[in-house]
PDB file of N, CA, C and O in Angstrom:
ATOM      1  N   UNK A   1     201.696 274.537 208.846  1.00  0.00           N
ATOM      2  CA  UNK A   1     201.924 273.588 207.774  1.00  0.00           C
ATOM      3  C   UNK A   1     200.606 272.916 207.421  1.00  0.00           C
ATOM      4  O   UNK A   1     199.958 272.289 208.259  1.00  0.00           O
ATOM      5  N   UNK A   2     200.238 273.061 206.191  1.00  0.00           N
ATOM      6  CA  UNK A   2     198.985 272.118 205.708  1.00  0.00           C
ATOM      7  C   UNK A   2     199.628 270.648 205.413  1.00  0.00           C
ATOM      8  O   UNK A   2     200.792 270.371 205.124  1.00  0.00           O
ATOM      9  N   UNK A   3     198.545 269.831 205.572  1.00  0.00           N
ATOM     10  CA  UNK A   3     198.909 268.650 205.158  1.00  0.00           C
ATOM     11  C   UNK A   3     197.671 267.790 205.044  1.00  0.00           C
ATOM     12  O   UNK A   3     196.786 268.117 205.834  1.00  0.00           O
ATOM     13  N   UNK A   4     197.388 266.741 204.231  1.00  0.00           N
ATOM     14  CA  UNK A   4     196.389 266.100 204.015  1.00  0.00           C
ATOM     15  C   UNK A   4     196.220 265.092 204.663  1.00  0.00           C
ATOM     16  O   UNK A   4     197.253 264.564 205.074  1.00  0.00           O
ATOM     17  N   UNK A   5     195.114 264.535 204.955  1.00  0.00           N
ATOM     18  CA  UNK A   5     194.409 263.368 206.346  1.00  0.00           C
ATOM     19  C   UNK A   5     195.271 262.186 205.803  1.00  0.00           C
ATOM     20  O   UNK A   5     195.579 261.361 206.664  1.00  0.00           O
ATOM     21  N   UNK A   6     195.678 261.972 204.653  1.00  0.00           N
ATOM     22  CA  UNK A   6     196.386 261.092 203.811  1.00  0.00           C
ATOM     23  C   UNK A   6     197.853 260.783 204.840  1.00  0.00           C
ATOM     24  O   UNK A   6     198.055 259.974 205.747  1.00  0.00           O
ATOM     25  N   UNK A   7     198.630 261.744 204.261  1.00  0.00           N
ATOM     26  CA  UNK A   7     199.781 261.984 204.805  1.00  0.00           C
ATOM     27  C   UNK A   7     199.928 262.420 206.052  1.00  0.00           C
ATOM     28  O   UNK A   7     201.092 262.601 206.412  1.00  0.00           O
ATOM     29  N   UNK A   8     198.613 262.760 207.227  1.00  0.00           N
ATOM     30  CA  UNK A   8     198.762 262.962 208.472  1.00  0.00           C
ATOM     31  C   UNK A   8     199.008 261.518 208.749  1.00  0.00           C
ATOM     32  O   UNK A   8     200.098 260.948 208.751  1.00  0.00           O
ATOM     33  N   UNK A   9     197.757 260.983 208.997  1.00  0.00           N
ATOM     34  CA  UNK A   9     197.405 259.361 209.388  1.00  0.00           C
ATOM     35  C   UNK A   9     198.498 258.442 208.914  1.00  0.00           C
ATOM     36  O   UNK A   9     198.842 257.414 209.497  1.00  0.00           O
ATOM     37  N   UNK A  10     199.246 259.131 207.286  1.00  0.00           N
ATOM     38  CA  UNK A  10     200.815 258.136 207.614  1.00  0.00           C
ATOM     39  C   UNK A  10     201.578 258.580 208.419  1.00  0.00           C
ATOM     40  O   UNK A  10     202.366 257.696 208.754  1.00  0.00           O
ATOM     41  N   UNK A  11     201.791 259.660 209.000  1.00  0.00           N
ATOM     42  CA  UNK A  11     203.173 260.244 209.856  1.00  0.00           C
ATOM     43  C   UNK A  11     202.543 259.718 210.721  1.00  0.00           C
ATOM     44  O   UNK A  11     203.023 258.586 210.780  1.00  0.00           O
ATOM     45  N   UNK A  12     201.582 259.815 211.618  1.00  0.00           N
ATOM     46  CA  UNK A  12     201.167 259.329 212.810  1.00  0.00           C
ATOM     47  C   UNK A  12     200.851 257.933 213.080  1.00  0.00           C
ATOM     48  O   UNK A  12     200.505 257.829 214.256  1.00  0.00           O
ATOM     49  N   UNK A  13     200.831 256.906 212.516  1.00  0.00           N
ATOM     50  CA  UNK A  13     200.827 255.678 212.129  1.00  0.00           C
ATOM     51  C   UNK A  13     202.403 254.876 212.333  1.00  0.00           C
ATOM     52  O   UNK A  13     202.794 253.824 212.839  1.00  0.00           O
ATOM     53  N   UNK A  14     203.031 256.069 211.604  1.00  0.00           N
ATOM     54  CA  UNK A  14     204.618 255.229 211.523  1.00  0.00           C
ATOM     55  C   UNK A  14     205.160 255.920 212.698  1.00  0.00           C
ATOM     56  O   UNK A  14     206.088 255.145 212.931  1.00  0.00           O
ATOM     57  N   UNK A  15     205.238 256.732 213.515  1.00  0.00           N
ATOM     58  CA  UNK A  15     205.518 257.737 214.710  1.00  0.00           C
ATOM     59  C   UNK A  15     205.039 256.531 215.876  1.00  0.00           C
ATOM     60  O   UNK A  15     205.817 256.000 216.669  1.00  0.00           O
ATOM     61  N   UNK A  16     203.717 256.278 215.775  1.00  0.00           N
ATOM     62  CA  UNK A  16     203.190 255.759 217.226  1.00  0.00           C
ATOM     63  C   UNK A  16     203.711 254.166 217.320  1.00  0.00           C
ATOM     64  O   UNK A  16     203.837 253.651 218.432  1.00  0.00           O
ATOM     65  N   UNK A  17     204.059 253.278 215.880  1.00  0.00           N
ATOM     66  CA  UNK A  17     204.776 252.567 215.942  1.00  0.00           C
ATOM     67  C   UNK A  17     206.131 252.097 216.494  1.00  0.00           C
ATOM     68  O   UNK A  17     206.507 251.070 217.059  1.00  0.00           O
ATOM     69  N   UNK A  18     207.001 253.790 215.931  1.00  0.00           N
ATOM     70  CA  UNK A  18     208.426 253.878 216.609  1.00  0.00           C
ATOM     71  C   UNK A  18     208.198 253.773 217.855  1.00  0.00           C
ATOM     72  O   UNK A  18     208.841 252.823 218.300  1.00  0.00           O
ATOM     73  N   UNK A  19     207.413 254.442 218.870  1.00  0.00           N
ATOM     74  CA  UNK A  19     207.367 254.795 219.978  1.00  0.00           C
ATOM     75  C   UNK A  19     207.014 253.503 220.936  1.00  0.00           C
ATOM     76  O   UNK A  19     207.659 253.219 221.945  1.00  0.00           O
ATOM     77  N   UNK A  20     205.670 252.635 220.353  1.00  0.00           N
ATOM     78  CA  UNK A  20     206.092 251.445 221.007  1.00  0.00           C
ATOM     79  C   UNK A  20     206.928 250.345 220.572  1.00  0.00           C
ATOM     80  O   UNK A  20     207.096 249.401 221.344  1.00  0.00           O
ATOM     81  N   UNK A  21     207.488 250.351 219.400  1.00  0.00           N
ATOM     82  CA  UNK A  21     209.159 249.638 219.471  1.00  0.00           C
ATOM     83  C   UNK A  21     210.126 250.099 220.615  1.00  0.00           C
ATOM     84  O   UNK A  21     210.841 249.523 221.436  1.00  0.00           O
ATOM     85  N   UNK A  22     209.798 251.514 220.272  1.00  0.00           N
ATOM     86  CA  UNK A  22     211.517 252.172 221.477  1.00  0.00           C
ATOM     87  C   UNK A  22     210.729 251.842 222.604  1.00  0.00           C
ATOM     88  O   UNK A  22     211.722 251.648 223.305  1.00  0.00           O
ATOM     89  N   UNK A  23     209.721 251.595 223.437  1.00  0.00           N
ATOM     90  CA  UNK A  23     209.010 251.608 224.200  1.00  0.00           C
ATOM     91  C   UNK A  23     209.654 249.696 224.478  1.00  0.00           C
ATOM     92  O   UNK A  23     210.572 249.547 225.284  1.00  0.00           O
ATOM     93  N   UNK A  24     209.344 249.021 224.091  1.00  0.00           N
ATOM     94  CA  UNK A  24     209.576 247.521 224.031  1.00  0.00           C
ATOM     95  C   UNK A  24     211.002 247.014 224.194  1.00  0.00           C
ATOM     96  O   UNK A  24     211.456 246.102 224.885  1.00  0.00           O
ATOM     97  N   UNK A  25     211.653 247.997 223.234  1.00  0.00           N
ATOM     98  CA  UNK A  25     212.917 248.112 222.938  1.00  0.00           C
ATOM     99  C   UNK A  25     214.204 248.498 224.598  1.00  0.00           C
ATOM    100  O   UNK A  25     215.153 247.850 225.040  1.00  0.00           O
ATOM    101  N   UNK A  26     213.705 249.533 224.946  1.00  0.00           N
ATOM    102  CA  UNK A  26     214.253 250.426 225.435  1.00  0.00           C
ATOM    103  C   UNK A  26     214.016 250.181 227.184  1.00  0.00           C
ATOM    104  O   UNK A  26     214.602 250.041 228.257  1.00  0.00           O
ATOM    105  N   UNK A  27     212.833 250.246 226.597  1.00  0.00           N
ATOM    106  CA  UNK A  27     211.933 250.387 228.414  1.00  0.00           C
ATOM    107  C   UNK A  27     211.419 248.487 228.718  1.00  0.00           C
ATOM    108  O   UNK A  27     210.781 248.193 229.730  1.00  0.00           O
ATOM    109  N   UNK A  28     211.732 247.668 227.925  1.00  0.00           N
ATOM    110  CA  UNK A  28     211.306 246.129 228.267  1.00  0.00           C
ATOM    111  C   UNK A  28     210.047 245.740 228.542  1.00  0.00           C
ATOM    112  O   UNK A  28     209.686 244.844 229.306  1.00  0.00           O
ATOM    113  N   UNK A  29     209.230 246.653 227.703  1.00  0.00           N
ATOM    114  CA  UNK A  29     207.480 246.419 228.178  1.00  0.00           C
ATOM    115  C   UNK A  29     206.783 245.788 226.907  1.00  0.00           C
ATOM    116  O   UNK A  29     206.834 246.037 225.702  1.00  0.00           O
ATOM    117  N   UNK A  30     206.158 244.932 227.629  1.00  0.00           N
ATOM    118  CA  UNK A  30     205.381 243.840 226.445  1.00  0.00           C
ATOM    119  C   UNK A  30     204.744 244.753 225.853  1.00  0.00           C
ATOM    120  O   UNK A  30     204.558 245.925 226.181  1.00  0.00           O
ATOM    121  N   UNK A  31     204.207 243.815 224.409  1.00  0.00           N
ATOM    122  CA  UNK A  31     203.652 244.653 223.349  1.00  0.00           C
ATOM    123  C   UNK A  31     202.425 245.434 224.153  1.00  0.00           C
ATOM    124  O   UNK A  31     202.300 246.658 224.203  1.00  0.00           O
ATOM    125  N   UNK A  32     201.772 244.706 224.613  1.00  0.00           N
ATOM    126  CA  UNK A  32     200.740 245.024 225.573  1.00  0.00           C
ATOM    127  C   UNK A  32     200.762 246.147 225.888  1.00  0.00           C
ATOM    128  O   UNK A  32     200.198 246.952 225.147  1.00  0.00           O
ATOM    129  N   UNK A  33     201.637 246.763 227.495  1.00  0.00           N
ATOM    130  CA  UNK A  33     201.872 247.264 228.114  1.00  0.00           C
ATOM    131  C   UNK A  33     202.026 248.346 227.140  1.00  0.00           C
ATOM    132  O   UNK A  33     201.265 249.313 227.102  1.00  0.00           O
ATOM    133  N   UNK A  34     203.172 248.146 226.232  1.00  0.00           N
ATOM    134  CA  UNK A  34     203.984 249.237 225.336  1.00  0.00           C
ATOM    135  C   UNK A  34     202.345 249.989 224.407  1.00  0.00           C
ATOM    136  O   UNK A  34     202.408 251.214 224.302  1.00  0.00           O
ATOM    137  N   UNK A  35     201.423 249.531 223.985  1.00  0.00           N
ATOM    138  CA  UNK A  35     200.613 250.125 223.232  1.00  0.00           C
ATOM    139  C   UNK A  35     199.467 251.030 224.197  1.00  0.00           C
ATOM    140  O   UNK A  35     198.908 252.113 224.021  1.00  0.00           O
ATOM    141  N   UNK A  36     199.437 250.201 225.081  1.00  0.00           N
ATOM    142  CA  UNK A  36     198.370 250.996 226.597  1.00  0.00           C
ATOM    143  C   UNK A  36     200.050 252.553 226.787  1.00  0.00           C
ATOM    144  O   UNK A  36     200.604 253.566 226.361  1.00  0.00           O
ATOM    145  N   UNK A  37     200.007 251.965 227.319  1.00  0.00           N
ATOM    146  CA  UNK A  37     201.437 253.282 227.268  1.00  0.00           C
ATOM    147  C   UNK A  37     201.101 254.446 226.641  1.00  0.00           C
ATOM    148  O   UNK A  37     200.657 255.481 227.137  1.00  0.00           O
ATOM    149  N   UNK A  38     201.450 254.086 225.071  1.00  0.00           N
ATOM    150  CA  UNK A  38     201.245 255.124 223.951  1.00  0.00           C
ATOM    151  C   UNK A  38     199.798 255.827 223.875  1.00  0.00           C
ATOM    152  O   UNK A  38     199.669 257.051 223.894  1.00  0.00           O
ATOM    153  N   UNK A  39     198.903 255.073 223.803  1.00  0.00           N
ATOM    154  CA  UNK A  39     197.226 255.086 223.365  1.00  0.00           C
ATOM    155  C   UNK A  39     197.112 256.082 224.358  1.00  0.00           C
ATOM    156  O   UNK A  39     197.079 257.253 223.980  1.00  0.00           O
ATOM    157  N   UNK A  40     197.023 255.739 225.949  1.00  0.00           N
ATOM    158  CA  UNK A  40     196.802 256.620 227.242  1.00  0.00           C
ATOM    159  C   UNK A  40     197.794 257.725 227.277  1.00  0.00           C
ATOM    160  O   UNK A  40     197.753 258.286 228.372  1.00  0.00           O
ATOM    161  N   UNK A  41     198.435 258.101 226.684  1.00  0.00           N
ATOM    162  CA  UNK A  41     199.558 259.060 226.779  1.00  0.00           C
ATOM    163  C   UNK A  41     198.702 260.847 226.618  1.00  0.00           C
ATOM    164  O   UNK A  41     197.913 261.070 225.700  1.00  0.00           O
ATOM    165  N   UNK A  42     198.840 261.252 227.018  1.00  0.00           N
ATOM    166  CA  UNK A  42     198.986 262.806 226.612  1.00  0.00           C
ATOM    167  C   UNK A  42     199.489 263.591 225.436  1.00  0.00           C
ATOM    168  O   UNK A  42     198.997 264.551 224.844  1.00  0.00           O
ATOM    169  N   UNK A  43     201.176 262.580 225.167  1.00  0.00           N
ATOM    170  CA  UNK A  43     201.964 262.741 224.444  1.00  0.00           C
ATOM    171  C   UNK A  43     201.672 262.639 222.905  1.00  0.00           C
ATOM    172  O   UNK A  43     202.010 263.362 221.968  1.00  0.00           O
ATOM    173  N   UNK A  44     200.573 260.945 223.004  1.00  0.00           N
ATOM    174  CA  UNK A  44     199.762 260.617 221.630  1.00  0.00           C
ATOM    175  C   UNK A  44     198.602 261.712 221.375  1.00  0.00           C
ATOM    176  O   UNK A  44     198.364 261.859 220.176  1.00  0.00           O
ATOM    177  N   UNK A  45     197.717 262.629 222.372  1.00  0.00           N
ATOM    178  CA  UNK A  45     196.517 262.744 222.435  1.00  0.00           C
ATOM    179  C   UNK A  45     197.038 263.968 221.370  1.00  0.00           C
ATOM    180  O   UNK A  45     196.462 264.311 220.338  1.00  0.00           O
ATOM    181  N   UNK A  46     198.318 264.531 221.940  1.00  0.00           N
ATOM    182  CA  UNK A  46     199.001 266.010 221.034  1.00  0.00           C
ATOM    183  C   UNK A  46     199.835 265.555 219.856  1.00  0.00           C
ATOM    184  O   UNK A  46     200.231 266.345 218.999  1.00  0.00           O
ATOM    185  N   UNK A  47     200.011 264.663 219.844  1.00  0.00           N
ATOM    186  CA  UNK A  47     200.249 263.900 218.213  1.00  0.00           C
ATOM    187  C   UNK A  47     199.116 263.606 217.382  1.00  0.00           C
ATOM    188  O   UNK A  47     199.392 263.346 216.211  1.00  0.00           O
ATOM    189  N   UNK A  48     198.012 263.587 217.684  1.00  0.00           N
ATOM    190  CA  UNK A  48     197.087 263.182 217.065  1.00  0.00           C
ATOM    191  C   UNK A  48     196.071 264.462 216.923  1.00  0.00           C
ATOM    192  O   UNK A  48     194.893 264.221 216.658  1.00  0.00           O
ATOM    193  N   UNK A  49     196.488 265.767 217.089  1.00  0.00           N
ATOM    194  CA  UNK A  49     196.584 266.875 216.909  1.00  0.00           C
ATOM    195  C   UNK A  49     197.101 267.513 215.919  1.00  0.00           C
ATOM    196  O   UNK A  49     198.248 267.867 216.191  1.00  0.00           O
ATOM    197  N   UNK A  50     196.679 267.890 214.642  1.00  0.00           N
ATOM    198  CA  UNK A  50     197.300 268.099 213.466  1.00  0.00           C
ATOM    199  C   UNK A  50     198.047 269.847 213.899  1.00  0.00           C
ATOM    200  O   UNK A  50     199.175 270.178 213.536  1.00  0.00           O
ATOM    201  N   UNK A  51     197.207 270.652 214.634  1.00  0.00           N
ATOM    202  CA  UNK A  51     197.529 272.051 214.683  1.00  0.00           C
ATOM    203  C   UNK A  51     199.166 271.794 215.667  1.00  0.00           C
ATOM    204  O   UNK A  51     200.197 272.395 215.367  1.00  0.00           O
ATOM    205  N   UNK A  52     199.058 270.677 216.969  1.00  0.00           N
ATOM    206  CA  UNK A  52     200.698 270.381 217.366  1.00  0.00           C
ATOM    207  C   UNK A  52     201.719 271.051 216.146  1.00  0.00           C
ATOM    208  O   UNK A  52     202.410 272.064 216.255  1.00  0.00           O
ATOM    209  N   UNK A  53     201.638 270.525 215.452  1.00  0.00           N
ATOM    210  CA  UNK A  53     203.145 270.132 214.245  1.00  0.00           C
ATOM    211  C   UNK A  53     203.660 268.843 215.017  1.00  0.00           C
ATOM    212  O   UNK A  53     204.756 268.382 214.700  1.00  0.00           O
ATOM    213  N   UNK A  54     203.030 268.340 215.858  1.00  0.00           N
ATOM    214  CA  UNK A  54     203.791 266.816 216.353  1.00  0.00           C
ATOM    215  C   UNK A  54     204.479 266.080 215.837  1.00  0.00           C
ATOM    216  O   UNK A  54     205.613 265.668 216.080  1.00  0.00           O
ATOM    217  N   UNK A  55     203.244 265.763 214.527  1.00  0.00           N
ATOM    218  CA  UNK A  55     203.877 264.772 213.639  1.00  0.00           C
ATOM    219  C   UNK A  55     204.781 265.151 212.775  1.00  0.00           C
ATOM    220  O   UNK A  55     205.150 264.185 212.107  1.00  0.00           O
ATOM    221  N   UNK A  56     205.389 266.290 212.441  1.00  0.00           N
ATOM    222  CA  UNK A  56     206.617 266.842 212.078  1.00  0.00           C
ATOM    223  C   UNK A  56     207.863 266.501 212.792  1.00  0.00           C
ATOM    224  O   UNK A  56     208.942 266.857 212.317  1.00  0.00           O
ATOM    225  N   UNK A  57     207.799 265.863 213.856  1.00  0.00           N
ATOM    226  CA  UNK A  57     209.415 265.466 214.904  1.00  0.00           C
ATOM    227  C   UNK A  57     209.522 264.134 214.353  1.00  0.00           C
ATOM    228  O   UNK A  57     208.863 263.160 213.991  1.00  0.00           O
ATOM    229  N   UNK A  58     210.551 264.539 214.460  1.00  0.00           N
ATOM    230  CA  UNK A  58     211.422 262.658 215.140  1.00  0.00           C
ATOM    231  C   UNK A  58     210.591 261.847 216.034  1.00  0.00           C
ATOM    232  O   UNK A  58     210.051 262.238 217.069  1.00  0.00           O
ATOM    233  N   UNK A  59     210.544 260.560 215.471  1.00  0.00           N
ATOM    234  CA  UNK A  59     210.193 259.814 216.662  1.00  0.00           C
ATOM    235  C   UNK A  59     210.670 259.665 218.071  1.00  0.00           C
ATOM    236  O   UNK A  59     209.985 259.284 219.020  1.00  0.00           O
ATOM    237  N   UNK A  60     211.898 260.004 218.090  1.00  0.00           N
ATOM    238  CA  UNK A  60     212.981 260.154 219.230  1.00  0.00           C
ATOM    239  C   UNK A  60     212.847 261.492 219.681  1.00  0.00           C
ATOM    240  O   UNK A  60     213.399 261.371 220.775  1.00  0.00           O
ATOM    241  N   UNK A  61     212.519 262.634 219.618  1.00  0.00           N
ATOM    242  CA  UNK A  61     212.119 263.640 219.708  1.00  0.00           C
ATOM    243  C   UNK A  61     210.818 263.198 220.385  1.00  0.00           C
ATOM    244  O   UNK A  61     210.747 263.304 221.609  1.00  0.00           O
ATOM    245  N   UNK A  62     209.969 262.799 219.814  1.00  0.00           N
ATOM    246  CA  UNK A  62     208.164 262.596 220.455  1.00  0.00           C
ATOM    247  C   UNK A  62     208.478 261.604 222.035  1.00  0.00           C
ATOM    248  O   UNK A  62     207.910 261.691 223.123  1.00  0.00           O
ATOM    249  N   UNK A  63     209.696 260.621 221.546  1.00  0.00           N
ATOM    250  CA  UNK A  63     209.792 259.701 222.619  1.00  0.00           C
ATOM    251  C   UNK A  63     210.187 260.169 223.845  1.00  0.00           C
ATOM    252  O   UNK A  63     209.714 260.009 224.971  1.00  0.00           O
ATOM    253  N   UNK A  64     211.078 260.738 223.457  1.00  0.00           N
ATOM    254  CA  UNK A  64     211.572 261.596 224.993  1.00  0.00           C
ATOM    255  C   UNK A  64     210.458 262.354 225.586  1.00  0.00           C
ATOM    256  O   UNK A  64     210.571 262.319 226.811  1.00  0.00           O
ATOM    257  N   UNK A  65     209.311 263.100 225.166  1.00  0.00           N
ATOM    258  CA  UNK A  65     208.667 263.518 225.788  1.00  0.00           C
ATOM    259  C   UNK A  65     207.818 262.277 226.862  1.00  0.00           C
ATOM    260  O   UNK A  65     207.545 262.294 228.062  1.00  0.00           O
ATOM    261  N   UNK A  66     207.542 261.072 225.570  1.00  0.00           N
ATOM    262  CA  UNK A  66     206.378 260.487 226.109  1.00  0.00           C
ATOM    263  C   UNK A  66     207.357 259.717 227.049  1.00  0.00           C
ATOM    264  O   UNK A  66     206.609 259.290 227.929  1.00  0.00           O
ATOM    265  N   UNK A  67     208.449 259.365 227.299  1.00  0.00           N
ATOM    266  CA  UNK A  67     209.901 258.953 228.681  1.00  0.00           C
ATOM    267  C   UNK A  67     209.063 259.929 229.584  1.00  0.00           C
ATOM    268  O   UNK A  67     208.435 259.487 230.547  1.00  0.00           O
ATOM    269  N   UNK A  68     209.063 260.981 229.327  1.00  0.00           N
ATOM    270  CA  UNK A  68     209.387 262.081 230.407  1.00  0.00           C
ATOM    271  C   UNK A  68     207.918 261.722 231.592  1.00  0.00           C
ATOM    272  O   UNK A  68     207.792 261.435 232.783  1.00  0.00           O
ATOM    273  N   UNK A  69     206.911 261.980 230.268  1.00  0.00           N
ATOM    274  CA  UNK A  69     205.363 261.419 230.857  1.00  0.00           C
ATOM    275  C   UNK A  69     205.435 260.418 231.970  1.00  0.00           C
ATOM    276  O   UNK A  69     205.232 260.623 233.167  1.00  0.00           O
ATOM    277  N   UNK A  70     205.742 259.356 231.398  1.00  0.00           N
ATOM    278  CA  UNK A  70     205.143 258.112 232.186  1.00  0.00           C
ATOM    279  C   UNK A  70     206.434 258.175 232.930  1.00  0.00           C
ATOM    280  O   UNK A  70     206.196 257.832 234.088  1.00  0.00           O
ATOM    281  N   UNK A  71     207.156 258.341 232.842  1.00  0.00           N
ATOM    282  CA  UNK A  71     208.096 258.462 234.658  1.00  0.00           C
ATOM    283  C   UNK A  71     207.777 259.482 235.726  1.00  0.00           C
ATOM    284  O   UNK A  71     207.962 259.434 236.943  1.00  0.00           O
ATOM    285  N   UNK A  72     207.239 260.436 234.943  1.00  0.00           N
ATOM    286  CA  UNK A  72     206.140 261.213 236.035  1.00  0.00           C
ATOM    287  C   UNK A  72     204.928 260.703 236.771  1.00  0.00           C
ATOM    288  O   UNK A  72     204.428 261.154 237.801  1.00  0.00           O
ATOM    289  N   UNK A  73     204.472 259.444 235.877  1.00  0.00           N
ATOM    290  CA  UNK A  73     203.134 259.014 235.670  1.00  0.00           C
ATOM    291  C   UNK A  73     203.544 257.509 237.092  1.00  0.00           C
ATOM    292  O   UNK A  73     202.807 257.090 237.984  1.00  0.00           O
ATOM    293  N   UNK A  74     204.831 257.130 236.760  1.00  0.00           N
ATOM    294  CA  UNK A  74     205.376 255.790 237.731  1.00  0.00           C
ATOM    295  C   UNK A  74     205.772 256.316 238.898  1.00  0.00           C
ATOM    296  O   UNK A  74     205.817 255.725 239.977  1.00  0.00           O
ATOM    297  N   UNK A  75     206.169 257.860 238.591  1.00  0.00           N
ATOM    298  CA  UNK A  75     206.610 258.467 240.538  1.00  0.00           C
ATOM    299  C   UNK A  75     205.090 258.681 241.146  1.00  0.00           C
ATOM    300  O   UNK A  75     204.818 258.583 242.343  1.00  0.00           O
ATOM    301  N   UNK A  76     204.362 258.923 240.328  1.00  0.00           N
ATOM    302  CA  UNK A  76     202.971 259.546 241.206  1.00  0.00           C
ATOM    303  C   UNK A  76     202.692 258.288 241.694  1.00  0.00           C
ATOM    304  O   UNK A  76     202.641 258.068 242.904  1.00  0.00           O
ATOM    305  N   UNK A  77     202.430 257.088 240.499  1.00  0.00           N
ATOM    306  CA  UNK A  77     202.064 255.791 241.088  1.00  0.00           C
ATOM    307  C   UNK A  77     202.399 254.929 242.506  1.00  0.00           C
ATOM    308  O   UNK A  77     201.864 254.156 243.301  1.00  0.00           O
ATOM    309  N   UNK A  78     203.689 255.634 242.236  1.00  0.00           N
ATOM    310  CA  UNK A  78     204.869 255.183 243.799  1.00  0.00           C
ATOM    311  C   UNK A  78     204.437 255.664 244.810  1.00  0.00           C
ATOM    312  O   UNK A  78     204.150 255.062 245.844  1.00  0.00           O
ATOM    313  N   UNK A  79     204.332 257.152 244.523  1.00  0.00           N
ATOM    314  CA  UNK A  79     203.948 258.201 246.204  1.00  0.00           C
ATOM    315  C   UNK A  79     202.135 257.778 246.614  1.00  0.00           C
ATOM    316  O   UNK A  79     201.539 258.008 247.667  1.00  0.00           O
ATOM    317  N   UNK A  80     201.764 257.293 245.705  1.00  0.00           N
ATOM    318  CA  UNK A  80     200.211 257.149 245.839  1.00  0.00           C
ATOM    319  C   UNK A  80     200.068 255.717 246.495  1.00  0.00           C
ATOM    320  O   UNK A  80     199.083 255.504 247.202  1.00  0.00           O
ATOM    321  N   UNK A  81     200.919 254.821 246.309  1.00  0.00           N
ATOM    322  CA  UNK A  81     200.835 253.614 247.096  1.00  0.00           C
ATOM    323  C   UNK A  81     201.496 253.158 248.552  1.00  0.00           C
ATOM    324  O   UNK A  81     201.360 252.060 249.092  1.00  0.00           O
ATOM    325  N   UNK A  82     202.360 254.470 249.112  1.00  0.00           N
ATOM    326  CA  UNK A  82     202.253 254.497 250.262  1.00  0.00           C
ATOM    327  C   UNK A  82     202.008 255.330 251.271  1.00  0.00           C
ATOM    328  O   UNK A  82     201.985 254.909 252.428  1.00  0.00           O
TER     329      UNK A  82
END
């Protein structure tokens, strides 16, 4: 899919927004927390990847991945602190 830097930078703009709402929303993490979240993600690094098609999903679609991430990311944190 072609698409212009125009209309990328809006899908990905309004996408990384949803994600820390549902992030705030969902998961109870300050704005703070919720934007470090997204920014450090993997999930954003391949959204911000035009060749992905990332920004072609659902925000709820992108979210579940970036769920999937950082609960991987909070078990490692767990096993690493004792």
């Amino acid at each position: 899919m072609n698409i212009s830097e125009q209309d990328f930078r809006f899908m990905t703009e309004g996408i990384t927004s949803d994600l820390i709402q549902m992030l705030m929303d969902r998961k109870h993490q300050t704005l703070s927390q919720a934007i470090a979240a997204v920014y450090n993600s993997n999930v954003y690094s391949a959204l911000m990847r035009p060749s992905t098609g990332l920004y072609a999903q659902s925000s709820g679609y992108i979210y579940h991945y970036l769920t999937k991430e950082l609960d991987i990311e909070h078990t490692s944190d767990k096993c690493l602190a004792h």
